[in-house]
RODO-2510 file (C-alpha; in nm, 4 decimals, decimal comma):
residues 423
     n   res          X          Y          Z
     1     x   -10,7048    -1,5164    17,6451
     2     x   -10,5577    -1,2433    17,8660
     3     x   -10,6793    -0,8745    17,7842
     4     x   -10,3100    -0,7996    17,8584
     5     x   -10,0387    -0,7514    17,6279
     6     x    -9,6921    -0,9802    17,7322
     7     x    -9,3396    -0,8901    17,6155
     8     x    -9,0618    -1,1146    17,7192
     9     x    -8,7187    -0,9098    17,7134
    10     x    -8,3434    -1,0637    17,7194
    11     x    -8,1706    -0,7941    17,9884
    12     x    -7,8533    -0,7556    18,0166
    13     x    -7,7089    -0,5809    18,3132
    14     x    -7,4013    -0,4961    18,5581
    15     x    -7,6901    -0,4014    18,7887
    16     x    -7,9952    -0,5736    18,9258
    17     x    -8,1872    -0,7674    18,6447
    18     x    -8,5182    -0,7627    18,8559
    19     x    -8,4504    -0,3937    18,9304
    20     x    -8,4168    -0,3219    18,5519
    21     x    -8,7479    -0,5189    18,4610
    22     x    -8,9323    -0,3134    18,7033
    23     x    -8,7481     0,0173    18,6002
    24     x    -8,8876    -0,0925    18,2184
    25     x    -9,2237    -0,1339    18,3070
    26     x    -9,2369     0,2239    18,4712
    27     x    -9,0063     0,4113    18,1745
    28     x    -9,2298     0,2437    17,9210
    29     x    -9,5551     0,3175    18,1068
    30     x    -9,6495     0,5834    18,3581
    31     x    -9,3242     0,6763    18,5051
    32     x    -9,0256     0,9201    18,4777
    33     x    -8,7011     0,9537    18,6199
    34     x    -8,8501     1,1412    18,9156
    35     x    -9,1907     1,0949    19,1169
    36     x    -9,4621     1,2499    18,9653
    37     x    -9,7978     1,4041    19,1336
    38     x   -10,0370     1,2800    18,8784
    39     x    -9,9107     0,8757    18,9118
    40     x   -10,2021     0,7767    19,1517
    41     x   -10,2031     0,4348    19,2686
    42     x   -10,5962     0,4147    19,0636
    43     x   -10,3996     0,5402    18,7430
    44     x   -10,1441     0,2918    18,7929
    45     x   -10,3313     0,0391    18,8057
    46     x   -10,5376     0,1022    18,5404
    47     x   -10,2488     0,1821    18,2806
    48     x    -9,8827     0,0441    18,4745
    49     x    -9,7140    -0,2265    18,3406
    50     x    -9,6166    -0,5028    18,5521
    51     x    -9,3423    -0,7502    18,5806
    52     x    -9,5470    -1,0309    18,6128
    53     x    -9,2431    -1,3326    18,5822
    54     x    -8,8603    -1,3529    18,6076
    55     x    -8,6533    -1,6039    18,5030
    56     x    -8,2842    -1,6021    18,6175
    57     x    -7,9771    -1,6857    18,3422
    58     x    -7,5956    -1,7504    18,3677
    59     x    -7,3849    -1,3846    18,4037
    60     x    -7,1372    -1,3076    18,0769
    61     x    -6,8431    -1,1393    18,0784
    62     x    -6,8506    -0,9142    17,8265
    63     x    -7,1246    -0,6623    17,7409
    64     x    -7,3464    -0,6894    17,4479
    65     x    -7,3354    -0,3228    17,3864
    66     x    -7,0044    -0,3393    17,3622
    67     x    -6,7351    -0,2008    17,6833
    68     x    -6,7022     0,1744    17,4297
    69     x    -6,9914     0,2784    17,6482
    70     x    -6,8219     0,4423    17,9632
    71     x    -7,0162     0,2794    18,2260
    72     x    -6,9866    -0,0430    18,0809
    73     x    -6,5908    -0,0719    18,0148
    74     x    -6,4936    -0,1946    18,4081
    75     x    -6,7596    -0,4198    18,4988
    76     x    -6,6034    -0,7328    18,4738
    77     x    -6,9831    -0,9874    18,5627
    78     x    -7,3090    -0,9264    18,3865
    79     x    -7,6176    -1,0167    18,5114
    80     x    -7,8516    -1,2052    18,2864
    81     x    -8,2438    -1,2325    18,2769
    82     x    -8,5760    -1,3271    18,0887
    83     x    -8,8119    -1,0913    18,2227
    84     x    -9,1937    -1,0733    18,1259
    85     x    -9,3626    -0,7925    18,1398
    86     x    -9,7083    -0,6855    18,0999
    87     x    -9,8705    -0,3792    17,9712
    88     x   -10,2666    -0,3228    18,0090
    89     x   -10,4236    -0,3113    17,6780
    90     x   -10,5843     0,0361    17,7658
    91     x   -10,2557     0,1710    17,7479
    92     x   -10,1660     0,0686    17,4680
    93     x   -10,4075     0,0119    17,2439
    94     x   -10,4526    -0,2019    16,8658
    95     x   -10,2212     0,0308    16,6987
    96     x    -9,8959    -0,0957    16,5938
    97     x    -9,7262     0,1556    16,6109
    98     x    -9,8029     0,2555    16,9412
    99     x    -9,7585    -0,1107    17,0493
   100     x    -9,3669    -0,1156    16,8923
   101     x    -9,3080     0,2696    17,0182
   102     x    -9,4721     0,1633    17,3936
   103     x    -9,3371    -0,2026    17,4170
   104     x    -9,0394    -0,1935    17,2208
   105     x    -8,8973     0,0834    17,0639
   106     x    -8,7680     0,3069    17,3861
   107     x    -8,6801    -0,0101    17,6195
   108     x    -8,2902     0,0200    17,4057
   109     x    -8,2568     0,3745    17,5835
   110     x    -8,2649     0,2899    17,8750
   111     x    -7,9661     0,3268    18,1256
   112     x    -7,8595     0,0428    18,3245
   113     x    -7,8573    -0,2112    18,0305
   114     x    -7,5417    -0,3673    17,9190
   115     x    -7,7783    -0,5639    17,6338
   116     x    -8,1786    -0,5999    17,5649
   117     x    -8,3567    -0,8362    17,3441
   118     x    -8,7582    -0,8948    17,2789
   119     x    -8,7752    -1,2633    17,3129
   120     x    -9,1649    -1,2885    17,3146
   121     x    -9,5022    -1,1209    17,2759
   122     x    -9,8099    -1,2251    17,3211
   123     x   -10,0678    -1,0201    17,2303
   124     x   -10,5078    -1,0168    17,3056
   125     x   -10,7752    -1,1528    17,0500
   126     x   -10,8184    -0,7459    17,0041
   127     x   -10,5144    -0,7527    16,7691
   128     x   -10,6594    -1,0128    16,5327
   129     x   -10,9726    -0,8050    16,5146
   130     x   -10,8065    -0,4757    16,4690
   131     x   -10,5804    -0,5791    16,1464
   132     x   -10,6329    -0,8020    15,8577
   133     x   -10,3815    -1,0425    15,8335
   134     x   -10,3236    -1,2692    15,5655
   135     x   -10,5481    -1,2192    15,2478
   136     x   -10,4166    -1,5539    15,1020
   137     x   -10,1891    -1,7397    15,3302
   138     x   -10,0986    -2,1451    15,2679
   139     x   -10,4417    -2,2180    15,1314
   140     x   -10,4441    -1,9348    14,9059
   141     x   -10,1067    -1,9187    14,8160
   142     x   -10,2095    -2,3626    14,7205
   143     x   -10,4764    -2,2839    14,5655
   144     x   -10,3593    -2,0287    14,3769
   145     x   -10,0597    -2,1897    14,2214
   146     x   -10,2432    -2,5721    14,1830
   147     x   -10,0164    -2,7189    14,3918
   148     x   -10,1354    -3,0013    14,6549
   149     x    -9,9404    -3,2308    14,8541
   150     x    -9,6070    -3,1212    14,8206
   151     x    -9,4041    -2,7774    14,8701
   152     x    -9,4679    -2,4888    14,5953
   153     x    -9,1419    -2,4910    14,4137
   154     x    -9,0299    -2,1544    14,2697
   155     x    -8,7193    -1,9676    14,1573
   156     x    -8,5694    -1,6672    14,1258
   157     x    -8,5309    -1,4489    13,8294
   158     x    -8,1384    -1,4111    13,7887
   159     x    -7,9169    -1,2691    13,7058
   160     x    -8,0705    -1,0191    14,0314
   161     x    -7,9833    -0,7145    13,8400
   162     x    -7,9195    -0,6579    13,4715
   163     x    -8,1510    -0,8473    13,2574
   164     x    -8,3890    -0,6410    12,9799
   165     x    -8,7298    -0,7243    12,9897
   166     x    -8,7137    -0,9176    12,6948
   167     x    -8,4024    -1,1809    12,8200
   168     x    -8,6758    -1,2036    13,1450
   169     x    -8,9438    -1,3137    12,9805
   170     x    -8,7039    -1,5965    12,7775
   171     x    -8,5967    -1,7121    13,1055
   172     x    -8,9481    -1,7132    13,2552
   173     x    -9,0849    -1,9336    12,9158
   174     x    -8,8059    -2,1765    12,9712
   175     x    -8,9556    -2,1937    13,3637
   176     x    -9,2944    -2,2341    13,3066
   177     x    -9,2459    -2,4934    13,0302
   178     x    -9,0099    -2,6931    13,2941
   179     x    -9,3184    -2,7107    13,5491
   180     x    -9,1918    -2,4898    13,7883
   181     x    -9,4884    -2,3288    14,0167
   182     x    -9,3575    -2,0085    14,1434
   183     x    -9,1050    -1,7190    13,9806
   184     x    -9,0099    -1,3820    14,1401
   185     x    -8,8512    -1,0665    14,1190
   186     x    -8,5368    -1,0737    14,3072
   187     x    -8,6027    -0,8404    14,5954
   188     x    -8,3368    -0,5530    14,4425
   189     x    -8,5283    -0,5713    14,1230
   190     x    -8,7716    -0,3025    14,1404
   191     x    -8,8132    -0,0680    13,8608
   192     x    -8,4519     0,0241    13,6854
   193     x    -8,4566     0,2437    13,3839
   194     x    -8,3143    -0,0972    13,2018
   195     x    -8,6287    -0,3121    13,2877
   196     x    -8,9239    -0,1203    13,4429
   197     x    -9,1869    -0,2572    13,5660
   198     x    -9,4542    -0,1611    13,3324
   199     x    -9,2011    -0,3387    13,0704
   200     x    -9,1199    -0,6462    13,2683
   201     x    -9,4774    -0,6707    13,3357
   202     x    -9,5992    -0,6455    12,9388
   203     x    -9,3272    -0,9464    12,8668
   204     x    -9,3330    -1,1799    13,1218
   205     x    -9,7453    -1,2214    13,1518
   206     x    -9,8480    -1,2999    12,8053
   207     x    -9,5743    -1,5723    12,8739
   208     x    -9,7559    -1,6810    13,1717
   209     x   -10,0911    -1,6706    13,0270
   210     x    -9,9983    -1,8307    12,7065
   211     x    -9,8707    -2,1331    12,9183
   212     x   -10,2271    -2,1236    13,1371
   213     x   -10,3921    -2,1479    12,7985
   214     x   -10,2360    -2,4679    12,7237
   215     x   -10,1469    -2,6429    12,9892
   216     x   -10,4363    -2,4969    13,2290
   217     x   -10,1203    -2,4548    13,4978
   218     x   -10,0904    -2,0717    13,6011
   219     x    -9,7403    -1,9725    13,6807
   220     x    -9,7222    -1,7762    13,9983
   221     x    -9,4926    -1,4433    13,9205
   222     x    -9,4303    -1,2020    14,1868
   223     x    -9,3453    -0,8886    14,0342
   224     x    -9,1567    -0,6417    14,2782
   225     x    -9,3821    -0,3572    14,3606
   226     x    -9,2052    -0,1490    14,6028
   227     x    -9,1828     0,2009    14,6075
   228     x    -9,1157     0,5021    14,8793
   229     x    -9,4683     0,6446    14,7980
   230     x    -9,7678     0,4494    14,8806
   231     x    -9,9973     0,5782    14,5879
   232     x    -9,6697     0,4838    14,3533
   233     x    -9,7069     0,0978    14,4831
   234     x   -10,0486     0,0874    14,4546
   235     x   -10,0541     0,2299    14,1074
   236     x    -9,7364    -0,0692    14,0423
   237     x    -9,9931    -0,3308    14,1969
   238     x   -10,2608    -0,1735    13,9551
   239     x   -10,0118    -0,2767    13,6882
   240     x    -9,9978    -0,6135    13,7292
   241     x   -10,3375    -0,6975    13,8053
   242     x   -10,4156    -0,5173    13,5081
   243     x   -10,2026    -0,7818    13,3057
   244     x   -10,3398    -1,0827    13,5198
   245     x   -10,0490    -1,1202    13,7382
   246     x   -10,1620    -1,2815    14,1190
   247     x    -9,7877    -1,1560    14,3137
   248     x    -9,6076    -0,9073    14,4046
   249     x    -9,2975    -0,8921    14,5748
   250     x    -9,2854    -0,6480    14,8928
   251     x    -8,9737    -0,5349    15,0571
   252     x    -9,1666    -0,4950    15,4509
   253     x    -8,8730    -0,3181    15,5900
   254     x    -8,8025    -0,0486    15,3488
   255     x    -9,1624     0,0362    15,3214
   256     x    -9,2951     0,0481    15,6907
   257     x    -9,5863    -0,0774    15,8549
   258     x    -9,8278     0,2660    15,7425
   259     x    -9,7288     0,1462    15,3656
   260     x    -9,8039    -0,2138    15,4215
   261     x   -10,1037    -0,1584    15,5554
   262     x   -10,2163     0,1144    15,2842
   263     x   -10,1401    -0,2005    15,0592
   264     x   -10,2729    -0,4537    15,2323
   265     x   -10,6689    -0,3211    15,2671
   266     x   -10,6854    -0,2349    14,8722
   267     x   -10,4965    -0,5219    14,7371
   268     x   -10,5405    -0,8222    14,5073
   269     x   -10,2248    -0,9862    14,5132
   270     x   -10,0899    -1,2266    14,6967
   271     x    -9,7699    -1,0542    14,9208
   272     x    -9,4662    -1,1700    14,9082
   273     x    -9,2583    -1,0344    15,2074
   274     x    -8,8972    -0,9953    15,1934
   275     x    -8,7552    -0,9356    15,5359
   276     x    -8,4126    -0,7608    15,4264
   277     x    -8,2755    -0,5991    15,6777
   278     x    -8,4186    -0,7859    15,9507
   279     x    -8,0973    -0,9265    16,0385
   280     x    -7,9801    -0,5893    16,1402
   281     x    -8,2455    -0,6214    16,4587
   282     x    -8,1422    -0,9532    16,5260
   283     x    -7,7524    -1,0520    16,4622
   284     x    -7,6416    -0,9813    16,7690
   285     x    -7,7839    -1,2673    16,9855
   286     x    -7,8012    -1,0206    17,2939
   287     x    -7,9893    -0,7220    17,1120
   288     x    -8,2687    -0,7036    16,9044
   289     x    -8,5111    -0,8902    16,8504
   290     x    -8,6373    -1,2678    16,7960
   291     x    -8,8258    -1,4136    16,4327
   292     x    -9,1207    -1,4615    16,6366
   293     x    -9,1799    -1,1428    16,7569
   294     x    -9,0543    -0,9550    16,4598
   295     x    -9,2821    -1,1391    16,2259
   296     x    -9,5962    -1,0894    16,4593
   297     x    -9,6426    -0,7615    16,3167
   298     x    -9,5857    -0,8182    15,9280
   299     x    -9,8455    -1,1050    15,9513
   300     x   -10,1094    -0,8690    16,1270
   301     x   -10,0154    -0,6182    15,8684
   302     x   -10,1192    -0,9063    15,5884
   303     x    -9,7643    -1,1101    15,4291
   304     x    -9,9108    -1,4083    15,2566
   305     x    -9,5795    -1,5549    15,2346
   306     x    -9,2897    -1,5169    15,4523
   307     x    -8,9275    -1,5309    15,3554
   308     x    -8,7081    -1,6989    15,6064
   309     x    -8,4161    -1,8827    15,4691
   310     x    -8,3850    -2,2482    15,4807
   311     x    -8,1051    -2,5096    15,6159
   312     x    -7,7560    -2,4287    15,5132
   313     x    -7,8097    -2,1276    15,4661
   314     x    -7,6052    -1,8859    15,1964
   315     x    -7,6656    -1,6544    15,5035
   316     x    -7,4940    -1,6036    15,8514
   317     x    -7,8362    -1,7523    16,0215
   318     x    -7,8043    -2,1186    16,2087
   319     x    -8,0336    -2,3602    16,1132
   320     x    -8,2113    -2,4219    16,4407
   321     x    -8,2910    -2,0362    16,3739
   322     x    -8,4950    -2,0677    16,0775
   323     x    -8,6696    -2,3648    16,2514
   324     x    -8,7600    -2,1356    16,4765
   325     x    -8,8876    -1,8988    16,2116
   326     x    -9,0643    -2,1971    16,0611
   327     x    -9,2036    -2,3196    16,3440
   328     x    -9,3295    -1,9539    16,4545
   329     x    -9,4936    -1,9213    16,1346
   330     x    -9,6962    -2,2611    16,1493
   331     x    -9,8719    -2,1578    16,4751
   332     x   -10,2033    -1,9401    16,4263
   333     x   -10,1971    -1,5844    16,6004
   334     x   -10,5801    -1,6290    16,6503
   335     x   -10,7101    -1,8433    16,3678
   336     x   -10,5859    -2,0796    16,1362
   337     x   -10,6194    -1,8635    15,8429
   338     x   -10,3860    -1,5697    15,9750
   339     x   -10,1050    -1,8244    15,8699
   340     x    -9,8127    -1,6973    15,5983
   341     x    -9,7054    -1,9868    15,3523
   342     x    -9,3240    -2,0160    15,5168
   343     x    -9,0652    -1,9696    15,2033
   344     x    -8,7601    -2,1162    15,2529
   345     x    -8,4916    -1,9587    15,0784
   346     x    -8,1048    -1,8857    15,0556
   347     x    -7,8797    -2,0507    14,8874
   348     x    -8,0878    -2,3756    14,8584
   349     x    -8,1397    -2,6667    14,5563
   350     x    -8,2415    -2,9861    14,5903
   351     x    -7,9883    -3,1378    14,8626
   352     x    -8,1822    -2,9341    15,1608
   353     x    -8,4867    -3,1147    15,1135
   354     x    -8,4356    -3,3902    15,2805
   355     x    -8,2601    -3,1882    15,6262
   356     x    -8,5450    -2,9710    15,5572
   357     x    -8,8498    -3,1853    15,5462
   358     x    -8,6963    -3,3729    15,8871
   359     x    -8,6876    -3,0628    16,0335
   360     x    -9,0416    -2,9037    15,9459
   361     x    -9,2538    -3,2091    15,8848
   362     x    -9,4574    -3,0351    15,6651
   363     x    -9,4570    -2,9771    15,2717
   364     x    -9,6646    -2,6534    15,3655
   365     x    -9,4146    -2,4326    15,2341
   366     x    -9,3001    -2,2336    14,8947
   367     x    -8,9171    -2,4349    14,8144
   368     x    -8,7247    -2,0960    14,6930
   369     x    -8,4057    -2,1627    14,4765
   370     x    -8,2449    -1,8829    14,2561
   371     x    -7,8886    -2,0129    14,1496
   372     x    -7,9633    -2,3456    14,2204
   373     x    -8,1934    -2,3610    13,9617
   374     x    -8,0794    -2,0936    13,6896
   375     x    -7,7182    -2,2246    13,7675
   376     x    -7,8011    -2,6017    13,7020
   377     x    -7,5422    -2,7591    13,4642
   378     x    -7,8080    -2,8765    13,2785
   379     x    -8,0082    -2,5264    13,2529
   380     x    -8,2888    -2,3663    13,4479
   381     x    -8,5525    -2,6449    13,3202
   382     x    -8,2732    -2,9516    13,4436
   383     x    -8,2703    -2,7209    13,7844
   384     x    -8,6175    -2,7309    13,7851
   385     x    -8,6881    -3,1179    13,8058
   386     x    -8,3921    -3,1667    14,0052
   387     x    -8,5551    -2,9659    14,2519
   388     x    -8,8543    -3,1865    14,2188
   389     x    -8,6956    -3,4902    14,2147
   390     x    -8,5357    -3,4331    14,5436
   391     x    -8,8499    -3,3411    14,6997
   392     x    -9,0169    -3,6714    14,5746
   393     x    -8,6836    -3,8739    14,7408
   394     x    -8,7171    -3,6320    15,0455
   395     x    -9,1003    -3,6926    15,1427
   396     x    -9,0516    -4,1231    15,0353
   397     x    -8,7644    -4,1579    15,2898
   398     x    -8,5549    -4,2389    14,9928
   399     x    -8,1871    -4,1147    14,9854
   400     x    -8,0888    -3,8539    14,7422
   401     x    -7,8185    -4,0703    14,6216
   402     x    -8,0120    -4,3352    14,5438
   403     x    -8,2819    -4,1218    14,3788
   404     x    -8,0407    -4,0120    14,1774
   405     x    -7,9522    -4,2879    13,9964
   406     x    -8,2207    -4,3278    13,8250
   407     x    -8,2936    -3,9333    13,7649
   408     x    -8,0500    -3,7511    13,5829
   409     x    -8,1122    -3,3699    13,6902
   410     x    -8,0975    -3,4561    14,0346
   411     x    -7,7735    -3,6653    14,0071
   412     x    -7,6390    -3,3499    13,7805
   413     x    -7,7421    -3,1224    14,0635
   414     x    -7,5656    -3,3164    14,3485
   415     x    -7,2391    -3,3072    14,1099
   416     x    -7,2314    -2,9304    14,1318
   417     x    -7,3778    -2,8434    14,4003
   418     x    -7,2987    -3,0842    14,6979
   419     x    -7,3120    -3,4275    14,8701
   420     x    -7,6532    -3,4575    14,8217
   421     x    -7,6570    -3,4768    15,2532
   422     x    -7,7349    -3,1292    15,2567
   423     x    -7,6242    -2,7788    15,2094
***
């Protein structure tokens, strides 16, 4: 593996796309906007990056930044590019942040672009030493929960906001008793004054425990531990190991990478990332950023599962994007074990399955569904083994429809909420 570390960026240009890549690799290394004395050719080549590929694409005709910006509003052709560029890990370093301020973070400032997006990164073996990764991952996350063979299927505690500890831990009994694997906090549920955490926490796990010391199954709850202060999440992950909880919900973008990683060294839980507000670096199909790069640094950082919505989407994403995500997420940074269980999420029940299991060929994933269990016609527990029941048609080859003859949830579930050909 290359010492080197390779970013792949999306320019956008009225200008010169090759003229751009090289003016990145300068900005974003050892150069200014004038000449300078000290940038010998020996420390250039020790610390300069280098556009080491270019791949020409077809011109568009309007700007992704939009024609507001003065120097963008009369161009009427711009010039399209994948360029990859690569930056000496001397430079640079292990550090994330330095990686995302050098590589990433200042490339948007840059005049001259009309549009920039980080398609790729790949990064040396030193990264996989430097940073934990998962703790748990897909074998954890299995073993954990006591689920082989088929997806983890979990739900969402809903209504989002609003419910008392007490109506929480009612819905969670009627879960657990319904065979469901996996229940979390929704990712706004943090700690309100109408359900705090220390209260959610003291009704929902004797109801989890209870059911482990009769059935032997151990519910998987992630509780949401997030918090602005590190030592305030750490003393809400305290909490619930405390009570015997194994989860914990972590919104990655509101906390930062210094918090996750704070977490990540002293914790015990398996971590449940929430990407919201991802899609803000990433809507715009000419700015941003790609899944695959994006997530690169939450799984160093040490997500043991990985939201990333699912087919048919409640969401504005396209499905071929979360196969993407998936698909990112299957392939080992530098070992098999740095792997995130994929969750696939938004807006699903049991009529994705099938779509879902043709596209991923794998049941090595946590099946999320909030509404489309709690909302079941038939109750949360009905919502539950529809769920189930789907999967079982989806990994036989059978159709749903047919399935569903002879399984009542399921054929309830495909009454409300679709077809049963999808989402």
């Amino acid at each position: 593996m290359s010492d080197r570390i390779v970013l792949t960026y999306l320019i956008e240009t009225p200008g010169g796309v090759e003229a751009l890549a090289r003016k990145i690799a300068s900005d974003q290394s050892t150069g200014t906007f004038v000449a300078l004395p000290g940038e010998t050719p020996e420390l250039k080549a020790r610390v300069a990056a280098e556009v080491i590929g270019l791949r020409m694409l077809d011109p568009v005709t309007e700007p992704s930044f939009g024609r507001s910006h003065a120097d963008l509003a009369t161009p009427t052709l711009f010039n399209r590019g994948e360029a990859e560029i690569a930056f000496p890990i001397e430079a640079v370093g292990t550090d994330l942040a330095a990686l995302m301020t050098i590589a990433i973070g200042g490339v948007y400032s840059i005049k001259g672009l009309s549009g920039v997006r980080i398609t790729g990164m790949r990064l040396p073996a030193a990264f996989g030493a430097a940073w934990p990764g998962p703790q748990f991952g897909i074998a954890g996350s299995r073993r954990l929960t006591g689920v082989e063979g088929r997806p983890i299927v979990g739900t969402i505690v809903k209504p989002a906001l609003g419910l008392r500890p007490h109506e929480t831990a009612a819905l969670v009994k009627e879960l657990v008793e319904a065979g469901v694997d996996f229940i979390k906090d929704d990712e706004k549920l943090m700690s309100p004054a109408y359900a705090p955490l220390a209260e959610r926490v003291a009704a929902i796990m004797p109801v989890i425990l209870d059911h482990e010391q009769k059935t032997g199954k151990k519910v998987m709850y992630a509780f949401g531990i997030t918090a602005t202060d590190p030592d305030e999440m750490m003393r809400n992950h305290d909490l619930v190991v405390a009570a015997g909880g194994n989860a914990a919900v972590v919104n990655i973008n509101s906390i930062g990478m210094g918090a996750m990683a704070f977490l990540r060294r002293r914790s015990r839980l398996v971590l449940h990332g929430h990407r919201n507000g991802w899609d803000i670096l990433t809507r715009h199909a000419g700015l941003g950023m790609d899944f695959p790069v994006y997530e690169i640094f939450w799984r160093l950082l040490g997500v043991d599962q990985f939201q990333i919505n699912g087919i048919g989407a409640k969401y504005w994403e396209p499905d071929e994007s979360f196969v993407r995500s998936f698909r990112a997420l299957r392939e080992p940074l530098f070992t098999a074990e740095d792997r995130p269980m994929p969750v696939v999420c938004s807006g699903q029940w049991g009529g994705q399955a099938p779509a879902t299991f043709a596209a991923v060929a794998t049941t090595d994933l946590l099946y999320l569904c909030g509404g489309g269990v709690v909302s079941h016609p038939g109750g949360p527990a009905a919502g539950v083994r529809a769920v189930q029941q789907a999967w079982e048609a989806a990994t036989a080859g059978i159709p749903l429809d047919l399935h569903a003859r002879h399984h009542p949830e399921l054929a309830a579930a495909i009454a409300k909420f679709g077809t049963g050909k999808g989402a």
